[in-house]
RODO-2510 file (C-alpha; in nm, 4 decimals, decimal comma):
residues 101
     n   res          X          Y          Z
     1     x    -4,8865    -7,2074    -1,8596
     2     x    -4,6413    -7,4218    -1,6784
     3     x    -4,7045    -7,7642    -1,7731
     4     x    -4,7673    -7,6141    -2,1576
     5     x    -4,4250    -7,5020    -2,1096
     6     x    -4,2531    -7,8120    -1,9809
     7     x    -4,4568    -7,9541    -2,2646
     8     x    -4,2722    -7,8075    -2,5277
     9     x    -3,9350    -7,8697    -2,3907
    10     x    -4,0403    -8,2289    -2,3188
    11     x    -4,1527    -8,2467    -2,6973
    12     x    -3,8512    -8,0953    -2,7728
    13     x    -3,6306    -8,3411    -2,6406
    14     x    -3,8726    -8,5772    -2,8076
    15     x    -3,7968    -8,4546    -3,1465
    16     x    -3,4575    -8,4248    -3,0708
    17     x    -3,3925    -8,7737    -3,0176
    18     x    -3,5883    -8,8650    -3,3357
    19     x    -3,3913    -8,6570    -3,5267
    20     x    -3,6572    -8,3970    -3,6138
    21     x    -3,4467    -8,0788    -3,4344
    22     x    -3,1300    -8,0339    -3,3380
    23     x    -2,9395    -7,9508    -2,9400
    24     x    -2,9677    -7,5895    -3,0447
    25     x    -3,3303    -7,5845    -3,1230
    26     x    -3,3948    -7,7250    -2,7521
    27     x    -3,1805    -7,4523    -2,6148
    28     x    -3,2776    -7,1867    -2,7909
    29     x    -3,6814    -7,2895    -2,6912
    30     x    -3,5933    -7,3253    -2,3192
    31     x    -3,4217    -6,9560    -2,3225
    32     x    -3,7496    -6,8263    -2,4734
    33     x    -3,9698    -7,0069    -2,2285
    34     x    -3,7249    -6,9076    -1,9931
    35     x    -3,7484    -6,5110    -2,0923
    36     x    -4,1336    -6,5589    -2,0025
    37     x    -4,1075    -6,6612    -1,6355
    38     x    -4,1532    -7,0347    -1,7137
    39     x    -4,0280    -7,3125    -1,6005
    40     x    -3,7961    -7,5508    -1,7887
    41     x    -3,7355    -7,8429    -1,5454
    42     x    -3,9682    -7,9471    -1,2901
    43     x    -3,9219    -8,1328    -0,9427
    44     x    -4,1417    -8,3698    -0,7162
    45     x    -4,3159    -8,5715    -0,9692
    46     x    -4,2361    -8,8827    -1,1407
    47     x    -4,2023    -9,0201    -1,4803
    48     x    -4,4135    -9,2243    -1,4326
    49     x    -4,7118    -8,9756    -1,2636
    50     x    -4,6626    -8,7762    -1,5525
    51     x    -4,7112    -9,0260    -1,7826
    52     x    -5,0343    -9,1489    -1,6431
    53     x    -5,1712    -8,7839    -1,6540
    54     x    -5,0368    -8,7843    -2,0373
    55     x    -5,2430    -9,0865    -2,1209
    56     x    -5,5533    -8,9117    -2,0189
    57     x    -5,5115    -8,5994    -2,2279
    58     x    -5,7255    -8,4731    -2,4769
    59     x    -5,4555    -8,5457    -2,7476
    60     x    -5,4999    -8,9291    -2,6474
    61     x    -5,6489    -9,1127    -2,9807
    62     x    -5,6878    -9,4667    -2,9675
    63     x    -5,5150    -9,5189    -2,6399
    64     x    -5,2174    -9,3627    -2,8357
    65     x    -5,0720    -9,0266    -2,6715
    66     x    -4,9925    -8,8582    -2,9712
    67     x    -4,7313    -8,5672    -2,9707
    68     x    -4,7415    -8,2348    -3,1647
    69     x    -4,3525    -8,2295    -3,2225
    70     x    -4,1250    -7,9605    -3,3591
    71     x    -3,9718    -7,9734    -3,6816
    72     x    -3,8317    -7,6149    -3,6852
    73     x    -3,9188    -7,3001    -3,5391
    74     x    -4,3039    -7,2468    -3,5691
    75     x    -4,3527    -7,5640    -3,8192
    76     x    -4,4728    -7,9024    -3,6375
    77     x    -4,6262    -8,2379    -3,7281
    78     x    -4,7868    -8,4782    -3,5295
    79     x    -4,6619    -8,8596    -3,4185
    80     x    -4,8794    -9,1059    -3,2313
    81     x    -4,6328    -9,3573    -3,2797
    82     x    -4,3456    -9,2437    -2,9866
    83     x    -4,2361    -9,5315    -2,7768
    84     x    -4,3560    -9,5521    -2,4187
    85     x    -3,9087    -9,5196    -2,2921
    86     x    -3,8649    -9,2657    -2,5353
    87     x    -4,1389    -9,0128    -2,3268
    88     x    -4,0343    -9,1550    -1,9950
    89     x    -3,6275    -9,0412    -2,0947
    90     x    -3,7916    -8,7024    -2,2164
    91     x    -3,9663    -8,6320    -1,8845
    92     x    -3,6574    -8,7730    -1,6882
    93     x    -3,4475    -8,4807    -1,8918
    94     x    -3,6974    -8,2568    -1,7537
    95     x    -3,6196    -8,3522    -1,3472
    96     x    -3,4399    -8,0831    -1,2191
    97     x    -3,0969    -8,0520    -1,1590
    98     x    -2,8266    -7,7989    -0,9934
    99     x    -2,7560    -7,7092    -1,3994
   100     x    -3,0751    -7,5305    -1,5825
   101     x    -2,8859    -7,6541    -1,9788
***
């Protein structure tokens, strides 16, 4: 349940650089995870661990890692075509810090 969670908010921050959601959307996801027990930032790995266990996920097509990103609450569509600093600034956002925003 924890990395599914700091999945969303990392595809969150994804689709909120592309344009797809706005700030609010991310907040308002991270207080629901948040409500659950989850975890919204993480500490002790780095970008670039979690990348390599991204590129072996079953969501991997053609040595692509494609992302199920939000659009609005409960609607999503999927991108295989999200550039390699783009997910690497997403999981960086994720790194914890004093401030849980």
């Amino acid at each position: 349940g924890e990395a599914v969670a700091l999945g969303m908010i990392a595809a969150a921050y994804i689709a909120e650089h592309q344009g797809l959601v706005k700030e609010s959307f991310v907040q308002r996801q991270k207080k629901v995870i948040r409500s659950f027990g989850l975890p919204v930032q993480t500490k002790g790995l780095s970008p670039q661990t979690i990348l390599s266990y991204l590129r072996r996920d079953k969501k991997v097509k053609d040595k692509q890692v494609r992302f199920v990103l939000p659009v609005s609450f409960g609607k999503v569509r999927v991108f295989d075509t999200i550039p390699t600093t783009l997910i690497v600034k997403s999981i960086k956002r994720l790194q914890w810090q004093r401030s849980l925003s």
